[in-house]
C-alpha positions in Angstrom: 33.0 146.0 118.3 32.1 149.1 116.0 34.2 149.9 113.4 36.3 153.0 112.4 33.3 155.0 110.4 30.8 154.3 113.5 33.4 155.5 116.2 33.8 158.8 113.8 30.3 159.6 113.9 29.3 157.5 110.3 26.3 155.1 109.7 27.4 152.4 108.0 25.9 148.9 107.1 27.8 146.2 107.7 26.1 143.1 107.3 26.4 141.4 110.6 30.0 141.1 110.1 33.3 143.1 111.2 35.1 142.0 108.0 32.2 144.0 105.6 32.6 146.8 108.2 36.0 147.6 107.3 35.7 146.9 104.0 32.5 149.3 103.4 35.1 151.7 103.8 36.8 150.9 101.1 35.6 152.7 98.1 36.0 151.7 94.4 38.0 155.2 93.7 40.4 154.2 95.8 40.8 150.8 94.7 42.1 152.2 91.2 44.6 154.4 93.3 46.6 151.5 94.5 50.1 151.2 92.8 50.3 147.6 93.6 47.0 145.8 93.7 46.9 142.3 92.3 46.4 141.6 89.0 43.8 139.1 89.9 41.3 142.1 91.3 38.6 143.8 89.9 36.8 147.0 90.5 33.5 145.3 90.2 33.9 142.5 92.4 35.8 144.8 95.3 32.5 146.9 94.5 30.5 143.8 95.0 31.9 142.4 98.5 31.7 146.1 99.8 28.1 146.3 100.3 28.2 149.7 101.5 24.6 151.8 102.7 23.3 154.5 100.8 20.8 154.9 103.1 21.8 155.8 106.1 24.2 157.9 105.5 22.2 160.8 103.4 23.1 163.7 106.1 26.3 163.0 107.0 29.8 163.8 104.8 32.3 160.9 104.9 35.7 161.4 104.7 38.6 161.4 102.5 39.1 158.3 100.9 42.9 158.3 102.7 41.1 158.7 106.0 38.8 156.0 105.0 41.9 153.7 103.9 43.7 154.1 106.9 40.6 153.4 109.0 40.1 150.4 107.2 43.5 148.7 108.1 43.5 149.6 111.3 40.9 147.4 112.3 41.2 144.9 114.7 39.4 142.0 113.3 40.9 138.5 113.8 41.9 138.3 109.9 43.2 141.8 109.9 45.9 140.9 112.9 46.5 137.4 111.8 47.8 138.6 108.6 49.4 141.8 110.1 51.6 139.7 111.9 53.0 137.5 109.5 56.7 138.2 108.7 55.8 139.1 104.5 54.4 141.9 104.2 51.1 142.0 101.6 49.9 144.9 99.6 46.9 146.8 101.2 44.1 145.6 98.6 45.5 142.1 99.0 45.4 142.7 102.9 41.3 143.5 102.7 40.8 140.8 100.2 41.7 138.3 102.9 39.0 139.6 105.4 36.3 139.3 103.0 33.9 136.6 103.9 32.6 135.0 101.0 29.8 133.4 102.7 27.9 136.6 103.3 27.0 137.1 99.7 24.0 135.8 98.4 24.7 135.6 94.7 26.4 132.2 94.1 28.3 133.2 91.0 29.7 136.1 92.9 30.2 133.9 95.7 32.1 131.3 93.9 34.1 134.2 92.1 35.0 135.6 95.2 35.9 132.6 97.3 38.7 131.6 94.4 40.2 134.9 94.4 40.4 135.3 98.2 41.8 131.4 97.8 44.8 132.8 95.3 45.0 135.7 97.7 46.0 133.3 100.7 48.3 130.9 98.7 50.5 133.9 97.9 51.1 135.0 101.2 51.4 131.0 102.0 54.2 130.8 99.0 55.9 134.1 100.4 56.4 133.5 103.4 57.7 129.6 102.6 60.1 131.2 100.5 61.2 134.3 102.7 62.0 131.0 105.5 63.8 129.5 103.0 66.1 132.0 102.4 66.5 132.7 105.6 67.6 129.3 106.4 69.8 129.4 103.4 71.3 132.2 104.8 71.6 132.0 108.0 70.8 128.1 108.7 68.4 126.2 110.4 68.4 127.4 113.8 68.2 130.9 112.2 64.7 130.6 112.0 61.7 129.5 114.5 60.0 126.5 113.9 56.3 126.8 114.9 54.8 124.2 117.0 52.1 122.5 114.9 48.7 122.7 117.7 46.5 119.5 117.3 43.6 118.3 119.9 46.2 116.5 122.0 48.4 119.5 122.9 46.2 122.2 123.7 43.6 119.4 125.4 42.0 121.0 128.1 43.5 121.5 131.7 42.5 118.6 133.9 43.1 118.1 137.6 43.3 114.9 137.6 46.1 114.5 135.3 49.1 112.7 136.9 52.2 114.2 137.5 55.4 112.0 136.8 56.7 109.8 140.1 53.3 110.6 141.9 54.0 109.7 146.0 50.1 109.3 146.4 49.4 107.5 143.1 52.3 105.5 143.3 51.4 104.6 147.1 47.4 103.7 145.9 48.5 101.7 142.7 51.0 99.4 145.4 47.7 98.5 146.7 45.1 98.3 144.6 43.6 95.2 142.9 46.6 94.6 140.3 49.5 95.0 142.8 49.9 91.8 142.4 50.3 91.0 138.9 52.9 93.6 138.4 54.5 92.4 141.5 54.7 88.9 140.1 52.9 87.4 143.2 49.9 86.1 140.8 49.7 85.0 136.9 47.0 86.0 134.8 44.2 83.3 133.8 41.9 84.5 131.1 38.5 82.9 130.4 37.2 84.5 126.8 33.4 84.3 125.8 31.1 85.7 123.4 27.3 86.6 123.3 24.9 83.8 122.8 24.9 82.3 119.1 28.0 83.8 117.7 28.9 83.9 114.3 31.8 82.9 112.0 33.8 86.4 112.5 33.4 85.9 116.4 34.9 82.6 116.1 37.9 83.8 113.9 38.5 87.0 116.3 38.4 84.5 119.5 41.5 82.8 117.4 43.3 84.8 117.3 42.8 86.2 120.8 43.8 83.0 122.2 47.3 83.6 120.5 47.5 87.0 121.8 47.5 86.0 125.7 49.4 83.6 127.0 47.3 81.4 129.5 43.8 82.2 128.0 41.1 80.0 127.8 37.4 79.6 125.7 34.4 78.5 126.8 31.1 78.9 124.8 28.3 81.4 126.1 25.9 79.1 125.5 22.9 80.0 127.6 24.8 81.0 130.8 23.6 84.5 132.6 27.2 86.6 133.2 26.3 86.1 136.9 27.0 82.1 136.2 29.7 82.4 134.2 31.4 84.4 137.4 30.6 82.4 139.7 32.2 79.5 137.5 35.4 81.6 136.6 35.9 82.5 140.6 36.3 78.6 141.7 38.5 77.7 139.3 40.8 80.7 140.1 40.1 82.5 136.8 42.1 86.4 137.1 40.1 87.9 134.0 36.9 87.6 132.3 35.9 89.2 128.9 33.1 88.8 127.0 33.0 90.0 123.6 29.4 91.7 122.4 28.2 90.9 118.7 25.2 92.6 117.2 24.3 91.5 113.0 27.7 89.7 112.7 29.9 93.0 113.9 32.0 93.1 117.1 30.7 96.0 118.9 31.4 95.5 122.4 33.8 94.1 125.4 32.9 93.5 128.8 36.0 93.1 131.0 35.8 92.0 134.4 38.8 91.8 136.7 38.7 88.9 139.4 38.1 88.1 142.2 36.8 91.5 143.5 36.8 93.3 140.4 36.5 96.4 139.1 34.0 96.2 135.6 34.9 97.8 132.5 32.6 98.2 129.4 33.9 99.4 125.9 32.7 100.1 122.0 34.7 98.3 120.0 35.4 99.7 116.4 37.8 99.0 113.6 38.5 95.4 114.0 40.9 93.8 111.7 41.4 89.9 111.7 45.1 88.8 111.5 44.1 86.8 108.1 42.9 90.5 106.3 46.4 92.2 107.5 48.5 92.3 104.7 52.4 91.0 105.2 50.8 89.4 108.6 53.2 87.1 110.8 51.7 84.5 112.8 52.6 84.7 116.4 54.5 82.6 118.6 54.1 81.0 122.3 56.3 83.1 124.1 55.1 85.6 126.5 54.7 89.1 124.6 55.9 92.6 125.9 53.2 94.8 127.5 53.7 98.6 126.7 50.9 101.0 128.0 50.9 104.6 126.1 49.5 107.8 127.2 47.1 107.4 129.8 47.9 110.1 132.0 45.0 111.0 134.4 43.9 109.2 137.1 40.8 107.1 135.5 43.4 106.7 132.7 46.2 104.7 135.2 43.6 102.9 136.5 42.3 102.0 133.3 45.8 101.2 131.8 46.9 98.4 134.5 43.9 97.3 134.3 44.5 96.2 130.7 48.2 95.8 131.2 47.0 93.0 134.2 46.0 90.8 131.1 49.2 90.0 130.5 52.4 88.6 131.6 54.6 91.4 133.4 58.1 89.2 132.4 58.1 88.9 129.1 60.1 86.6 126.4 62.5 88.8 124.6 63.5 85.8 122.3 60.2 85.8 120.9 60.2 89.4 119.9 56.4 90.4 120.6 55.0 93.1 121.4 51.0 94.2 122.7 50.7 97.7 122.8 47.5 99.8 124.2 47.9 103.2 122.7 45.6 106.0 124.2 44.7 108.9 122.3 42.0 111.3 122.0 40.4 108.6 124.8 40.5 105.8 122.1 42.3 103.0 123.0 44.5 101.2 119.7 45.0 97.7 120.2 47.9 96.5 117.7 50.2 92.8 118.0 53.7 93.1 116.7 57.0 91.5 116.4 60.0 93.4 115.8 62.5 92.2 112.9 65.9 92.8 112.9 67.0 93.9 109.3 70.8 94.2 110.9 72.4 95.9 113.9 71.3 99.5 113.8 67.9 98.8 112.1 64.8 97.5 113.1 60.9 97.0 111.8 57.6 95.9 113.0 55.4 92.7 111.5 52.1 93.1 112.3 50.5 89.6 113.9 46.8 91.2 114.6 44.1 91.3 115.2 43.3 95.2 115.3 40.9 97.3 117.2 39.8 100.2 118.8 38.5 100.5 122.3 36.4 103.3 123.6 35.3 103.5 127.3 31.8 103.8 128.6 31.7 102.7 132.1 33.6 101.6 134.6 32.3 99.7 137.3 33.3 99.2 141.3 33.4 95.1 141.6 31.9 92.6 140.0 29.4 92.8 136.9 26.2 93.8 138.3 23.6 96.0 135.8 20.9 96.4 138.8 22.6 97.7 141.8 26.2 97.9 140.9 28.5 101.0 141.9 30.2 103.7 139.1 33.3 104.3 138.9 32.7 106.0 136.0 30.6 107.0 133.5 30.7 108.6 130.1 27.6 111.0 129.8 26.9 112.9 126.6 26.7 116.1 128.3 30.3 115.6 129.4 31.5 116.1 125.7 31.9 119.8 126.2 34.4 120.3 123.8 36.7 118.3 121.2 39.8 119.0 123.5 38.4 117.3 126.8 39.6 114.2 126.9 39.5 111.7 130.5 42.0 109.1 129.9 
């Protein structure tokens, strides 16, 4: 985009930025003709930050420094409009101020100088405008006055196809038959066989404890020096529903394999974050009753699929009296694991008791059937050129 001297026929440096374009406009006389400029400015850092060209510029007659002023602030850089449209309006010198870019000066003291007063610059027009709402609420109350929606990475994610749409005839149809129909049906009861990688150490031990609390009708067996193959093959003729098999690499938890029997499917996630029930603080310890299942935010179709395959872990006709609670929170693709009870303190109020353990889940693969790292069919795979940007997420 050229800026306001180049369209009239100017030649002016600009220093590979729009900001310095308008601002090379700007000339130090005129800075000492504004009524209302900031206390905090200075001639010779406005002078500094303008960088205009002497040059290039020999031949040709600028100018008035009105014209020039008015060119400036109607430029169109992202700055310029952002602060145009806010509802307080700033003084012109504070205005360019805030499209400076510090980082295109090359003397660091300048630099430094420059960044702080831009820095004041934006905290007064943050402090104005929180006040002008507060009055305005004062005034005319709350609903006077539009509350911006706060954008984060899970609100403007990016379109996906695949997303599901609430009451879904075709999803609903394919999840009545698929391979957990039948635990959320009630026709079958989950049966969990939990293992580790050969030679597992102390935390493994403690973290297969407290797993054994978590699901109701689990079961450990020691790796030993059984392939995955044999341990499936085990597992199927004594009607196991679920195998995982948590990974260990120099004492860390890093990794669960899940596989879904008889027919499968295979999942493989990165675990992160694990925290033990003993190293919660204000920990309960949990009960035998059957927990509560609740399965958050997996929208797409990978992510329903996914979700009941986590949910099939666990009983779908929970205990109220015992109060628990297993939740599997998706966000941003990662998977929270958290154990609760709820407490009531009396008949309106309510709080949680963490029970543990903790973790985080991230998914890598997903496999058709059983386990099989030669020949075996993807579902899914994460591949780093899929990571396109920050708000793409496939859950």
């Amino acid at each position: 985009m050229q800026c306001e001297a180049e369209r009239e026929g100017q030649s002016v440096r600009t220093s590979g930025t729009e900001g310095l374009c308008d601002l090379s406009l700007v000339t130090v006389s005129s800075i000492h003709s504004f009524s209302h400029i900031p206390y905090f400015l200075s001639p010779n850092i406005f002078q500094f930050a303008i960088m205009s060209s002497k040059g290039k510029s020999r031949g040709t007659k600028r100018k008035s420094d009105a014209d020039s002023n008015n060119g400036a602030s109607s430029s169109s850089t992202p700055a310029a409009s952002a602060s145009s449209s806010s509802s307080v309006s700033l003084p012109a010198a504070t205005s360019a101020l805030l499209r400076i870019q510090p980082s295109q000066i090359k003397n660091k003291a300048k630099r430094q100088e420059l960044w702080l007063k831009v820095k004041s610059a934006k905290e007064t027009a943050k402090s104005k405008e929180k006040k002008k709402r507060k009055k305005d609420i004062e005034e005319n109350g709350p609903d006077a006055v539009a509350v911006k929606k706060q954008k984060t990475l899970d609100n403007t994610r990016e379109a996906d196809e695949t997303i599901v749409a609430e009451n879904d005839e075709e999803v609903v149809a394919d999840e009545s038959q698929d391979e957990f129909s039948r635990y959320f049906s009630g026709e079958a009861t989950p049966k969990i066989i939990i293992t580790s990688s050969p030679n597992p150490s102390k935390i493994m031990y403690e973290f297969i404890s407290d797993l054994l609390h978590v699901f109701p009708n689990s079961f450990y067996y020691a790796r030993k020096n059984f392939t995955i193959q044999q341990i499936l093959t085990a597992a199927r003729k004594r009607d196991y529903t679920d195998l995982l098999i948590f990974n260990e690499d120099k004492k860390t938890i890093n990794a669960l394999t899940h596989v879904h029997l008889p027919e499968g499917p295979t999942a493989y996630y990165k675990l992160t974050n694990l925290v033990l029930s003993k190293d919660i603080p204000g920990h309960g310890r949990p009960t035998s009753h059957r927990p509560e299942v609740i399965i958050n935010n997996f929208t797409t179709r990978l992510g329903h699929r996914v979700g009941r395959m986590l949910a099939s872990l666990l009983h779908q006709e929970p205990n109220f009296v015992g109060r628990r609670v297993v939740t599997f929170h998706n966000q941003r693709d990662f998977i929270f694991f958290r154990h609760h009870r709820y407490i009531f303190e009396n008949k309106e109020k309510a709080r949680l008791q963490p029970l543990g353990p903790q973790f985080t889940l991230k998914l890598r693969w997903l496999q058709h059937g059983l386990f099989d790292s030669q020949q075996g069919e993807m579902e899914w795979i994460h591949k780093k050129e899929m990571d396109t940007s920050r708000r793409r997420f496939f859950l």
